[in-house]
C-alpha positions in Angstrom: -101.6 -113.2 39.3 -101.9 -109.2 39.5 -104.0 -107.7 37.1 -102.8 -104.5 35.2 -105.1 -101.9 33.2 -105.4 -101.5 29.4 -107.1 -98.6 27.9 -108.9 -98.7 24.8 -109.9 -95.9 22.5 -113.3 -96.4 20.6 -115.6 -94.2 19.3 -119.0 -93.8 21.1 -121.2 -95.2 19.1 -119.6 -99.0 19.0 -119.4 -98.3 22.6 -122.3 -98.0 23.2 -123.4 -101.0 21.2 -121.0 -103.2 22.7 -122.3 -102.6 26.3 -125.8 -103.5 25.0 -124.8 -106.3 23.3 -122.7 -107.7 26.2 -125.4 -106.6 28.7 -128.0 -109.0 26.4 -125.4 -111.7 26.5 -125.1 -111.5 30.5 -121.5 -110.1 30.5 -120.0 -106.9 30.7 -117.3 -105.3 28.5 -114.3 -105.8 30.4 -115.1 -109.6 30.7 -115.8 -109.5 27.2 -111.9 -108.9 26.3 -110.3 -110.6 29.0 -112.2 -113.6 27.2 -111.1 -112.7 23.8 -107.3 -112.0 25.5 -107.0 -115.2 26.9 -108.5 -116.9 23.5 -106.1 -115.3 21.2 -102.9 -116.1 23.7 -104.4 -120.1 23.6 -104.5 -120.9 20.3 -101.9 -118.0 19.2 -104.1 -116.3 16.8 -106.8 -114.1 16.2 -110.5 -114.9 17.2 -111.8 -113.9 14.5 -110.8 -114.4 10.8 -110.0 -110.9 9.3 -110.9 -110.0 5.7 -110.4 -106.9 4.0 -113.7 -104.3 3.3 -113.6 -104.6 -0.4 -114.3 -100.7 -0.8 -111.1 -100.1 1.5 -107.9 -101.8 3.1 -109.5 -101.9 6.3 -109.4 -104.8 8.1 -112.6 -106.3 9.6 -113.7 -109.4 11.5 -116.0 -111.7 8.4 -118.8 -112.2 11.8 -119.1 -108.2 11.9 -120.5 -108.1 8.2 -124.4 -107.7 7.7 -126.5 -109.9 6.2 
């Protein structure tokens, strides 16, 4: 199967968080959502269950919120 290229737009500071989180958790970024890709096409849904931020209509993942 040939592979193609996505490009993703994100602000430099969760950048940079995400590579150090993924780097602690033995896997790089691109791996990272080629994982969540394939996830969400298998069970046809999201990976995550969003919830709206209370104070906006945002949408956020419920395992991103801090305890």
């Amino acid at each position: 199967m040939a592979n193609t290229d996505v490009t993703i737009r994100m602000d430099e500071t969760t950048k940079t968080e995400l590579q150090n989180l993924m780097n602690d958790l033995g896997m790089d970024v691109n791996t990272f959502f080629i994982v969540v890709a394939k996830q969400a096409v298998r069970e046809q849904a999201l990976p995550f269950r969003p919830t709206r931020d209370r104070k906006s209509t945002r949408l956020n993942s419920s395992h991103a919120s801090k305890s």
